[in-house]
C-alpha positions in Angstrom: -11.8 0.4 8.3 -8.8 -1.4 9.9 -6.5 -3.1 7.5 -3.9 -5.7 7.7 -0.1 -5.3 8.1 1.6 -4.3 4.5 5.2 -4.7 4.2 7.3 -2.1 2.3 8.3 -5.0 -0.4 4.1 -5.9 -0.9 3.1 -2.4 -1.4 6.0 -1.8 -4.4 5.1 -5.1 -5.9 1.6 -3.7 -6.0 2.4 -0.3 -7.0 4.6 -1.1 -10.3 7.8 -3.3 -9.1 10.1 -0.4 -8.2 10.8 2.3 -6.0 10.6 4.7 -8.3 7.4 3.4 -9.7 5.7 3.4 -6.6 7.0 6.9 -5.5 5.5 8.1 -8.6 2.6 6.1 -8.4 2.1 8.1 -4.3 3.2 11.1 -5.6 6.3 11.1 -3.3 9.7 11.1 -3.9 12.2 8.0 -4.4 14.2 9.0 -1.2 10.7 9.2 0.8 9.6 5.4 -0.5 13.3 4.3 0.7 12.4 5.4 3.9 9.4 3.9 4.5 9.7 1.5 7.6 9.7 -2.9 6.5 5.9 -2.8 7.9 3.7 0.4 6.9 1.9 2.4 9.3 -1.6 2.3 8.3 -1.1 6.0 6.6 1.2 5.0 4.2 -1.2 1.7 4.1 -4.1 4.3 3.2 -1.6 5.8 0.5 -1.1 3.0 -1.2 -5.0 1.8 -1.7 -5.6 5.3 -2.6 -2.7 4.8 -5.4 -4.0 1.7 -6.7 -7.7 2.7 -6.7 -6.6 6.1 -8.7 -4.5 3.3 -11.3 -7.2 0.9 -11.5 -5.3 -1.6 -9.9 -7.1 -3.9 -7.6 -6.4 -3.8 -4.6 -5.8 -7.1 -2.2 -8.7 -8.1 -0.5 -6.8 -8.3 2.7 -6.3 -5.0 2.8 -10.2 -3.9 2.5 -11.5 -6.6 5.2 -12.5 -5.4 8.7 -11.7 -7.8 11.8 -15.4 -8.9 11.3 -15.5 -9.7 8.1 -12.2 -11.8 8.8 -14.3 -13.6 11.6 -17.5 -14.4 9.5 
C-alpha cells in the first residue's frame, strides 16, 4: 500500500489534538512525537493508522488509497 504524505500537525489532529495524546495514543514518548519531522516518513505514517485503527478512529481515506485507486 502506498499512502499519501501526512504532516506532523494532521496526524496529532487525528490522534487526539496534542502531543501528548498522540504519543500515548503510538505508545511513544512526548519528546519522540516532538521529534517527528513536518512530513512523516511512511513508518511513522504506518504508526499512526495502526493507532487509529487500535482507537476506533477512522482513518482518512487518503491515507488507505493506492496510486490506482487515486487514478480510477
Amino acid at each position: 500500500m502506498v499512502q499519501s504524505a501526512m504532516l506532523k500537525t494532521k496526524a496529532i489532529e487525528l490522534l487526539g489534538g496534542s502531543t501528548a495524546t498522540a504519543a500515548e495514543a503510538i505508545g511513544v514518548t512526548y519528546q519522540a512525537v516532538d521529534k517527528w519531522p513536518d512530513e512523516l516518513p511512511a513508518r511513522i505514517v504506518d504508526r499512526v493508522i495502526a493507532a487509529l485503527v487500535k482507537l476506533k478512529k477512522p482513518v482518512p481515506r487518503e491515507l488507505l488509497s493506492t496510486p490506482e485507486a487515486k487514478a480510477a
